[in-house]
Steps between C-alpha positions, in 0.01 A plus 500: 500500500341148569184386445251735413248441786174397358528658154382248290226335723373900510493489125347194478220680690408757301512299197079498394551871477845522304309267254217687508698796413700272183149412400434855438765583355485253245156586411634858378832433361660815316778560249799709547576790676180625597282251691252763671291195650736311633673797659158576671511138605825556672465789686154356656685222588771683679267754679553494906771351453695847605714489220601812319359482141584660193426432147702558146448803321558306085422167627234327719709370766513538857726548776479487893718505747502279821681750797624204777490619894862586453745680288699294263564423109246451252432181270269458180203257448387452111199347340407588192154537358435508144357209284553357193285509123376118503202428511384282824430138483518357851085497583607660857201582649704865528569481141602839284227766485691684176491316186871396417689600766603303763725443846659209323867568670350511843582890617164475714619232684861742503207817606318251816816417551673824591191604694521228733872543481352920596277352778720247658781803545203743600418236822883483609535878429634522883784292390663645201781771544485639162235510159348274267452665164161298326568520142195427274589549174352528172647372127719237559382292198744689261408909600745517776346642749715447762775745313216745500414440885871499580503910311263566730648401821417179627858433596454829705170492660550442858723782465826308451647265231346142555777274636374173337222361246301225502251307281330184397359380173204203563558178219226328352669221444891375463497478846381262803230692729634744702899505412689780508754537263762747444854541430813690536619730226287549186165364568337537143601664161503895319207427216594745196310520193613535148325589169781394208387580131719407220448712204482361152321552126166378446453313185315220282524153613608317208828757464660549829828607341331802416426586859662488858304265715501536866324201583769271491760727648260585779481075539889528545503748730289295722728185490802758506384627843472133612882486428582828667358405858730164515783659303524882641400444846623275779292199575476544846370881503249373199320724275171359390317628098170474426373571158140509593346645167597567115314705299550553118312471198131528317521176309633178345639685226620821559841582651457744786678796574564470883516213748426601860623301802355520863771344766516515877862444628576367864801606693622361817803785581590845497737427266284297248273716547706768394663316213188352343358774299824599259560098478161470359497815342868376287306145383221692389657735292827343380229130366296775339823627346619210416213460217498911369266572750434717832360428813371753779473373877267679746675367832234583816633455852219300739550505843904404678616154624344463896751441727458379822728610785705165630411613845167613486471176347621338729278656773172403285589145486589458836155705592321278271627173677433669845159583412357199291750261569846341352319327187364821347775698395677412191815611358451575100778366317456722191357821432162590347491621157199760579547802577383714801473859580594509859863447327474875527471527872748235530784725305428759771480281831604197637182266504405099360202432307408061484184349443206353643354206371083507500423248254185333608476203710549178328626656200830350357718806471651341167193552302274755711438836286755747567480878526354683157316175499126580422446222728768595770335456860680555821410396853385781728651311807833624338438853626518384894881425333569793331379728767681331806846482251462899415441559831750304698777616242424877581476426909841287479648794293411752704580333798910507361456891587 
């Protein structure tokens, strides 16, 4: 397509009122899948803009529709919108107005964003043959709400199937100012969750014989699992364990009964993905076994690997150079091990999601509070960069026909 003419010096223009927009949005952050001010906050924002605007009937989420001049295919724009349950500890002069909750992953700069993404589109509306579908979505932070949004049409609502997805996640820190960064392939992990209890005899202390303990066995099974990821799985599609609580017991002196373990497991591939739940499952059970005792695993399935389309990809990086210049895109060597809901849209339709760094001036990415952080801050000039990136990557799309 070229450059996009003016794009980011026009977002750069409206920034005081995309920030004043993030500011209040962080003031009211909300949980989950219903977010009734924020939604409010959204559709004021996008009035005369002459989008058509609907909003979800068992979530809070809204979607409009961008019609260009011309006939043509339609693309999808995402932010999500929910926050997180920290409580804030930033002194922002927009600080949180509700006690423990908090927009500590940055979806109101992803919310700005995607509204100057909305108006940036909305002033070159003469240009586009084809739709931008605006998807603000509710429940990312572990409710999936863009499964939810995608039952309800969103893929569908200019009337056809959306022809590619795009979206951008801000960083609080990791990152130099401003990068982009992205890559080809899987872009970050499938999060499951698994409750394992190994089921034992409760006893006295001072005669374990005369019980079944499931302490110690549920101690094996941890280091067991350890084995299992380096031993059952290839190195270079990894698996990644985390035993991130144990549970058992009343006291010093009394054998318990159960032992309970809490474990999030990190897959990289369809097909670990796939295999990781009976591999688990067999260490579980057959260690429990192996001292006369049973083990039941409660395997929960989080959200699927994101994978980014190589040439969608491709098209966001070379926007992203065009646009801000050749130092700020940068190619991610690895994957992240968090997961994402968009992974959902992704399944259905070719699309890339990267990342935008908007750690704070002068702050050394290396140490700089990350997302979930209580103290996680981002820069509101990042928005000027999110907004020209969504936008330019639904005008060059469209412009393919």
């Amino acid at each position: 397509m070229g450059e996009p003419t003016g794009l980011y010096d026009d977002a750069q223009s409206m920034l005081p009122e995309l920030a004043r927009l993030r500011h209040a949005l962080h003031r009211v952050p909300e949980l989950g899948l219903h977010l009734p001010r924020t939604q409010a906050l959204v559709l004021e924002a996008l009035d005369e803009l002459g989008l058509e605007v609907t909003t979800g009937e068992s979530l809070s989420s809204v979607v409009a529709v961008l019609r260009g001049a011309r006939p043509g295919p339609a693309v999808l724009l995402r932010g999500d919108m929910d926050a997180l349950p920290v409580t804030e500890d930033t002194g922002e002069p927009f600080t949180s107005e509700h006690p423990g909750h908090m927009h500590a992953c940055g979806h109101d700069m992803h919310v700005a964003g995607l509204v100057g993404a909305a108006r940036l589109l909305a002033a070159r509306r003469d240009e586009i043959a084809g739709s931008v579908v605006l998807m603000f979505q509710p429940g990312e932070e572990g409710d999936g709400g863009a499964e939810y949004m995608i039952r309800e049409g969103v893929l569908d609502a200019a009337g056809e199937r959306v022809v590619a997805a795009y979206g951008v996640h801000v960083s609080g820190g990791l990152l130099p100012y401003g990068v982009v960064a992205g890559r080809a392939g899987t872009a970050m992990a499938a999060p499951d969750d698994v409750t394992v209890t190994v089921h034992g005899a409760g006893g006295h202390g001072s005669a374990p014989h005369r019980a079944a303990d499931p302490v110690p066995v549920a101690a094996e099974i941890v280091l067991a699992l350890q084995a299992m990821v380096t031993r059952r799985f290839d190195v270079f599609d990894p698996v990644v364990v985390t035993v991130g609580s144990i549970h058992s017991g009343t006291a010093n002196n009394v054998i318990p009964s159960t032992a309970t373990l809490e474990i999030t497991v990190r897959t990289f591939s369809q097909d670990t993905w796939t295999a990781a739940p009976e591999r688990l499952r067999e260490v579980c059970e057959h260690v429990a076994a192996a001292h006369g005792m049973t083990a039941t695993v409660e395997y929960r399935r989080g959200y699927p690997v994101t994978v980014n389309d190589a040439h969608e990809l491709g098209r966001t990086a070379r926007l992203t150079r065009t646009l801000f210049g050749d130092d700020a895109w940068l190619e991610m060597p690895h994957p992240l091990a968090g997961g994402e809901d968009f992974s959902y849209v992704l399944r259905e339709v070719p699309g890339a999601f990267v990342f935008v760094s908007a750690i704070l001036p002068g702050e050394d990415p290396a140490t700089a509070p990350y997302n979930h952080s209580p103290q996680a801050r981002f820069e509101d000039a990042a928005l000027a960069r999110s907004a020209a990136l969504l936008a330019g990557l639904a005008l060059d799309r469209l412009a393919e026909g």
